[in-house]
Kinemage of the C-alpha trace (Angstrom):
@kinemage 1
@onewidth
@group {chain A} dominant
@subgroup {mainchain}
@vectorlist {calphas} color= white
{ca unk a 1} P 0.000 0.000 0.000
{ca unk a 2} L 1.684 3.401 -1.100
{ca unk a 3} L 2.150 5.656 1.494
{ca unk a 4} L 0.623 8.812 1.832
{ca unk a 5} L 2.888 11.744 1.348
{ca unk a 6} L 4.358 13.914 4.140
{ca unk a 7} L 2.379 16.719 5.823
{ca unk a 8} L 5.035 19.829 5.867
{ca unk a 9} L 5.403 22.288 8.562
{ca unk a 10} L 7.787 25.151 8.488
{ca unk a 11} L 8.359 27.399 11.760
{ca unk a 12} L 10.184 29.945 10.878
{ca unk a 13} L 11.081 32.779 13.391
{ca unk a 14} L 7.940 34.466 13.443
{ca unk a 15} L 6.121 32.399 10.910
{ca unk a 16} L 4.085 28.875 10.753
{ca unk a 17} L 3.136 27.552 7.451
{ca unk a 18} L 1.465 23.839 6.066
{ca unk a 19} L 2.275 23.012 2.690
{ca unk a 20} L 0.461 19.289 2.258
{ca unk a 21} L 1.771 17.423 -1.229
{ca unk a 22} L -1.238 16.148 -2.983
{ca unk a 23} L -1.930 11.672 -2.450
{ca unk a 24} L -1.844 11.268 -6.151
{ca unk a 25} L 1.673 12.377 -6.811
{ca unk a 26} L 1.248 15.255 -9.526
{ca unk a 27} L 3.513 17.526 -7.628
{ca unk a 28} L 0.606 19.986 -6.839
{ca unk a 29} L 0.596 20.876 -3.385
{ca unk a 30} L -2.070 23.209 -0.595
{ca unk a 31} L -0.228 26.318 0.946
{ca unk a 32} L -1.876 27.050 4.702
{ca unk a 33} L 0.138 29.806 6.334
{ca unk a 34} L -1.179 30.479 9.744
{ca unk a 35} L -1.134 33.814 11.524
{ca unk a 36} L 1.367 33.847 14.446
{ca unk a 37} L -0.063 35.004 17.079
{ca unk a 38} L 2.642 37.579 19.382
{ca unk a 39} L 3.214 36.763 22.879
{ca unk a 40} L 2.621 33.044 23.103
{ca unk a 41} L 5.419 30.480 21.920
{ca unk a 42} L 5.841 28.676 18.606
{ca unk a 43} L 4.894 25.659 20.233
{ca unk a 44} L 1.846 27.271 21.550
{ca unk a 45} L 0.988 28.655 18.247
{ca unk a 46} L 1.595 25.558 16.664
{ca unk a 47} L -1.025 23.931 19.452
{ca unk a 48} L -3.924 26.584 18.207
{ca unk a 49} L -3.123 25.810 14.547
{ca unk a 50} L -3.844 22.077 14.952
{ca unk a 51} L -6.873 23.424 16.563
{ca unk a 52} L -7.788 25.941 14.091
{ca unk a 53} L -7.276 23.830 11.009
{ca unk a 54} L -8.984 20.480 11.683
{ca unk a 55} L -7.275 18.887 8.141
{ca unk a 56} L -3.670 19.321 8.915
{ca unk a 57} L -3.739 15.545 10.526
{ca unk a 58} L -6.908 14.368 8.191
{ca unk a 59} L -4.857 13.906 4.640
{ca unk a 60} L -1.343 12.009 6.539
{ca unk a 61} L -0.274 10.721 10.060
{ca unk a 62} L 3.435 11.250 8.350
{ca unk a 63} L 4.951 14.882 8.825
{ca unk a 64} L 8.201 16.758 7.936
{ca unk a 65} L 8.896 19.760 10.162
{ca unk a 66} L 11.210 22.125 8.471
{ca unk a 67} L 12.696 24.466 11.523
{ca unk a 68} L 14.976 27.656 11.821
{ca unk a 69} L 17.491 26.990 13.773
{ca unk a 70} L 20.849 27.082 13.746
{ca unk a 71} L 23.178 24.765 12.793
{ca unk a 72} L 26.382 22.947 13.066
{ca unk a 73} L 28.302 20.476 10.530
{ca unk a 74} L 30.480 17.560 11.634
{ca unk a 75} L 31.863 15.769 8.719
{ca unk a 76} L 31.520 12.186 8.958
{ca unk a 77} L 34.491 10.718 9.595
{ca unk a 78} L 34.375 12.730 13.053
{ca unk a 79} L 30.762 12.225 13.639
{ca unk a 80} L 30.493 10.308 17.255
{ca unk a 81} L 26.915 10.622 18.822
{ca unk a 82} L 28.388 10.897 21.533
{ca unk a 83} L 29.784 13.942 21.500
{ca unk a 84} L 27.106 15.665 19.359
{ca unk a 85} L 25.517 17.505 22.440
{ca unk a 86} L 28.546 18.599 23.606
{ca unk a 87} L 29.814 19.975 20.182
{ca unk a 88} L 26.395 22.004 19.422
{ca unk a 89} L 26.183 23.248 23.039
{ca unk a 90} L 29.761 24.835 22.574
{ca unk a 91} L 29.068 26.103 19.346
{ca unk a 92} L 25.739 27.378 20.334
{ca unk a 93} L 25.229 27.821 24.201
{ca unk a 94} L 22.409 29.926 24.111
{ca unk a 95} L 20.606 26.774 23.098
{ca unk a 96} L 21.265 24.877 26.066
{ca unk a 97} L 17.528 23.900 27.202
{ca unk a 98} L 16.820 23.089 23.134
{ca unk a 99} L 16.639 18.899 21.961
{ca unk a 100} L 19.417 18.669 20.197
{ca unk a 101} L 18.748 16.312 16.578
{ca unk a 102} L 20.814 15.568 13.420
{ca unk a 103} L 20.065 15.260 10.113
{ca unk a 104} L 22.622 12.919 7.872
{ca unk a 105} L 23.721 14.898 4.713
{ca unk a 106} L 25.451 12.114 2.968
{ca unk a 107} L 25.869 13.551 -0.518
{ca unk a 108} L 27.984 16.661 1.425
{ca unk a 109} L 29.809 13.428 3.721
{ca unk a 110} L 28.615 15.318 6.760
{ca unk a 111} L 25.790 15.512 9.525
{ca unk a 112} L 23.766 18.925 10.292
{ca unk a 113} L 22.858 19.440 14.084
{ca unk a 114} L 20.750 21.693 15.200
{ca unk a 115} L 18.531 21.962 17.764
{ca unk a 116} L 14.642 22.059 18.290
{ca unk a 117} L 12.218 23.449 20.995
{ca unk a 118} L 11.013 21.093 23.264
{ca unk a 119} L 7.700 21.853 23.394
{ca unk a 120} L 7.374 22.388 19.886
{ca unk a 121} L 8.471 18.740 19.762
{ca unk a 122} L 5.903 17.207 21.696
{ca unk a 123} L 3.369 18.828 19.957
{ca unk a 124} L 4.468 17.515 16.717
{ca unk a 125} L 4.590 14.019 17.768
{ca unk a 126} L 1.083 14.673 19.656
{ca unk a 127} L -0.536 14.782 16.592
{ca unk a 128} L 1.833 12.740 14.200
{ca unk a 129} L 3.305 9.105 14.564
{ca unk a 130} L 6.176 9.164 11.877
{ca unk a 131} L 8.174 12.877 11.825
{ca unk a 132} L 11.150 13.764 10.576
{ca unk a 133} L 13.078 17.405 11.486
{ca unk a 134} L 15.489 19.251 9.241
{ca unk a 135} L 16.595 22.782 9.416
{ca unk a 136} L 16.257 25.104 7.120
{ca unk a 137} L 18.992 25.376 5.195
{ca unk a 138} L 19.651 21.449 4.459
{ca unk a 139} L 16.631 21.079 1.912
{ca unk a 140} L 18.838 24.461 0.115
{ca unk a 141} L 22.767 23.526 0.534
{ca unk a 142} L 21.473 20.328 -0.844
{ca unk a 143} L 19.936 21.487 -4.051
{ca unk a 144} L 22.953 24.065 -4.243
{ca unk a 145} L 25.395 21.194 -4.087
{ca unk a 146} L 24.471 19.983 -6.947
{ca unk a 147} L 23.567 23.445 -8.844
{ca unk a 148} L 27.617 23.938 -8.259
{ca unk a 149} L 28.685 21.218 -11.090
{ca unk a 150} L 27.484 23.334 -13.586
{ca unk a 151} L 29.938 25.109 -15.408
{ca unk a 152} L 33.945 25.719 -14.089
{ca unk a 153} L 33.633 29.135 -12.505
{ca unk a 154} L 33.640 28.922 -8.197
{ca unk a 155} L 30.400 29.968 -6.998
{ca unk a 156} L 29.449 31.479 -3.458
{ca unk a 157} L 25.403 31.031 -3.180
{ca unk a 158} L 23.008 33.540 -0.919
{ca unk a 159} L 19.614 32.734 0.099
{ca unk a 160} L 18.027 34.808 2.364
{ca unk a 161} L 15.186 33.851 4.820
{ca unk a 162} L 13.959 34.666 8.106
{ca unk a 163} L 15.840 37.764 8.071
{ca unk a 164} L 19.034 35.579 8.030
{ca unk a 165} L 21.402 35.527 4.980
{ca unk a 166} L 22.655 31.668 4.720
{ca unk a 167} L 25.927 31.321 2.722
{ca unk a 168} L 27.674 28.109 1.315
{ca unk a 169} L 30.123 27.276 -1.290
{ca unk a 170} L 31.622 23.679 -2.402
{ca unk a 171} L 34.592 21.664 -3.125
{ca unk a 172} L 33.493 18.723 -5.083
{ca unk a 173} L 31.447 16.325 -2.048
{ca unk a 174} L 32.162 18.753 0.708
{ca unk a 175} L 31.183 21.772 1.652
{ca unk a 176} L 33.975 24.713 1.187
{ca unk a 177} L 32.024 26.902 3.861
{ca unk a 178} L 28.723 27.335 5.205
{ca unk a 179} L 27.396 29.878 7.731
{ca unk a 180} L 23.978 32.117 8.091
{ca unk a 181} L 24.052 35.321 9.234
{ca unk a 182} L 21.529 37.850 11.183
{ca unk a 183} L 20.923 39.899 8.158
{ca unk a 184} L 18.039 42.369 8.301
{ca unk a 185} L 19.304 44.948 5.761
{ca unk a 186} L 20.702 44.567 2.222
{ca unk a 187} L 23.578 46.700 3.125
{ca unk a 188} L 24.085 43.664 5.961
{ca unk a 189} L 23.875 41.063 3.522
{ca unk a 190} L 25.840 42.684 0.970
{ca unk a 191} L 28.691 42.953 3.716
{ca unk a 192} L 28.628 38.842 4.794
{ca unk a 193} L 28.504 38.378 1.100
{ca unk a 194} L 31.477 40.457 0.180
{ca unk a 195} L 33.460 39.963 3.463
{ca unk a 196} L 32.843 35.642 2.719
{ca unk a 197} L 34.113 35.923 -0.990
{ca unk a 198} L 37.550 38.065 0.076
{ca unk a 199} L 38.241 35.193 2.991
{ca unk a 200} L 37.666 32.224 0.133
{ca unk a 201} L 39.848 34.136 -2.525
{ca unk a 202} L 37.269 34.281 -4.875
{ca unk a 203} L 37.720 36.057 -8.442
{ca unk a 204} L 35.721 39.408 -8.806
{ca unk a 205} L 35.950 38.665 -12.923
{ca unk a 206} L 36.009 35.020 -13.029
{ca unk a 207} L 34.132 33.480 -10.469
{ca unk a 208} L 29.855 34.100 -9.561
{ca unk a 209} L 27.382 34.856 -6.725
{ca unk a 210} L 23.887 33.073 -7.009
{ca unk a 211} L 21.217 35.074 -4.767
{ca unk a 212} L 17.836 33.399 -4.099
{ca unk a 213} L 15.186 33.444 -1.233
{ca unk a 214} L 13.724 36.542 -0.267
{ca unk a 215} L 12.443 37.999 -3.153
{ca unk a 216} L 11.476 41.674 -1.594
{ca unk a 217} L 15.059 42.112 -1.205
{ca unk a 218} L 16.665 40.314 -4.096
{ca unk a 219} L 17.296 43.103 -6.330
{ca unk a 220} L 18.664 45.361 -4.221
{ca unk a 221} L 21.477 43.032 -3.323
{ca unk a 222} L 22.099 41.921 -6.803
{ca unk a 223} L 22.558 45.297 -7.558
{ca unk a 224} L 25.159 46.373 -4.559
{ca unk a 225} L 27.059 43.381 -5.194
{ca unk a 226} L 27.541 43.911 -9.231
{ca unk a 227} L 29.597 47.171 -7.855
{ca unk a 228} L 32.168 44.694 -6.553
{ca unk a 229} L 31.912 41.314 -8.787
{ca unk a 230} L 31.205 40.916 -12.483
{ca unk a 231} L 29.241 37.738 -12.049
{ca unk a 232} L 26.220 38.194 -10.000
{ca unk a 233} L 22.656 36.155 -10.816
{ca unk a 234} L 19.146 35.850 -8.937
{ca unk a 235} L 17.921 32.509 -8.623
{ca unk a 236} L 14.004 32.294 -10.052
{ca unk a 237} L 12.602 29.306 -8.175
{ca unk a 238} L 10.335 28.596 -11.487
{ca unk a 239} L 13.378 28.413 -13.941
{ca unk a 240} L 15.130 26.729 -11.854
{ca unk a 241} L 12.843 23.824 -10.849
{ca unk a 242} L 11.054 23.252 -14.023
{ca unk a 243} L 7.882 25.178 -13.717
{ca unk a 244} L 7.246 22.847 -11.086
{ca unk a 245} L 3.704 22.913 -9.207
{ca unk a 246} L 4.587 24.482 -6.029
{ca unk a 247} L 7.063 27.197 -7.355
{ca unk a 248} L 3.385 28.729 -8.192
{ca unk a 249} L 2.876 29.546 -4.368
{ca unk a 250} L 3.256 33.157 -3.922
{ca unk a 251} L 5.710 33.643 -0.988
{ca unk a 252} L 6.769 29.999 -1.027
{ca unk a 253} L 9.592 29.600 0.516
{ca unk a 254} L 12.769 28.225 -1.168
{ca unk a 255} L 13.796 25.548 1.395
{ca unk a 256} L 10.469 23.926 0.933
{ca unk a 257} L 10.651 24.218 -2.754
{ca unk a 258} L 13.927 22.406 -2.849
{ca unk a 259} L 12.600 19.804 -0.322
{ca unk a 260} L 9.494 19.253 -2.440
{ca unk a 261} L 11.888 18.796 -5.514
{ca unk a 262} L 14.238 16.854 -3.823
């Protein structure tokens, strides 16, 4: 009997969306973003939504929980369970009363941890028996990956989301740097972007920057960046996926585009 596909949820800093994949396959999919409501948690808002919208659980008892958080990379030759709480906590001890999870990226030959609420947990698995977690940018760096064969140039990506700028680059399997940024202002994420290609050595005539995410502030950055390097393209989510189904979503974001390609 063919499983039914994943429900999606993405909690994003101030933001709660549903994006549920349709039984049959076609690739078309139902957007649901839900109003956060200030003053009460993510986990609480995520409560009220299940609430609220009776048919989040109806179509799938599978979900996929897409989550901003921040992460950190252990390639796998060093990866030791062990030791993974103790690696994110010193790389991220503001975190400290967070689950910590992992996600395997074996096409990069490396493992993402990162860490989730609690709370927001439990309520997940309240209403779901079979869920996976990922952050953010995995569904992205993953689709980037293999965006970076193309062609001989180097090329530094952008995406901005959540008011974060997340920035990666590769060297054949592995990744040549990743970080994400607090990035409110295009003037911020021109800096990261600029300051990221001088430390990798980059060529301002040879090599290219790919932006994609946030489309509000897309052009803007293109254009401060194309005062510095000759190479500079935006990413449009329908070109680049095909005209695919849910690239139709106004204000879709690009993880969950990628992670509905994938």
């Amino acid at each position: 009997m063919k499983r039914l596909p994943r429900t999606i949820i993405r909690v994003g800093r101030q933001t709660m969306y549903f994006v549920m994949p349709a039984a049959d396959g076609s690739g078309e999919v139902s957007v649901h973003p839900y109003t956060v409501k200030s003053g009460m948690s993510m986990a609480a808002n995520l409560r009220a939504a299940f609430r609220d919208i009776p048919s989040l659980t109806a179509s799938s008892n599978r979900a996929q929980v897409v989550v901003d958080a921040p992460v950190a990379l252990i390639p796998m030759e060093e990866y030791n369970e062990a030791d993974v709480e103790t690696l994110f906590f010193h790389t991220f001890p503001n975190n400290r009363h967070e689950a910590v999870m992992t996600s395997v990226v074996p096409d990069l030959n490396c493992v993402a941890a990162f860490s989730v609420n609690k709370d927001l947990r439990v309520v997940v698995t309240d209403h779901f028996d079979d869920v996976r977690f990922v952050p953010v940018v995995i569904p992205v760096c993953r689709h980037l990956h293999q965006h970076s064969h193309v062609g001989h140039s180097r090329k530094l990506y952008a995406y901005q989301h959540d008011s974060q700028l997340t920035i990666a680059s590769y060297a054949t399997n592995r990744f040549r740097f990743m970080n994400t940024y607090n990035a409110p202002e295009v003037a911020d994420a021109a800096y990261f972007v600029l300051y990221v290609w001088q430390q990798l050595g980059m060529s301002n005539q040879k090599d290219e920057i790919y932006i994609m995410g946030d489309a509000r502030n897309i052009a803007e950055l293109k254009g401060e960046l194309q005062k510095y390097v000759a190479n500079v393209y935006s990413v449009s989510p329908s070109a680049e996926f095909n005209r695919a189904p849910v690239t139709r979503h106004p204000n879709i974001t690009y993880d969950i585009i990628c992670l509905c390609e994938s």
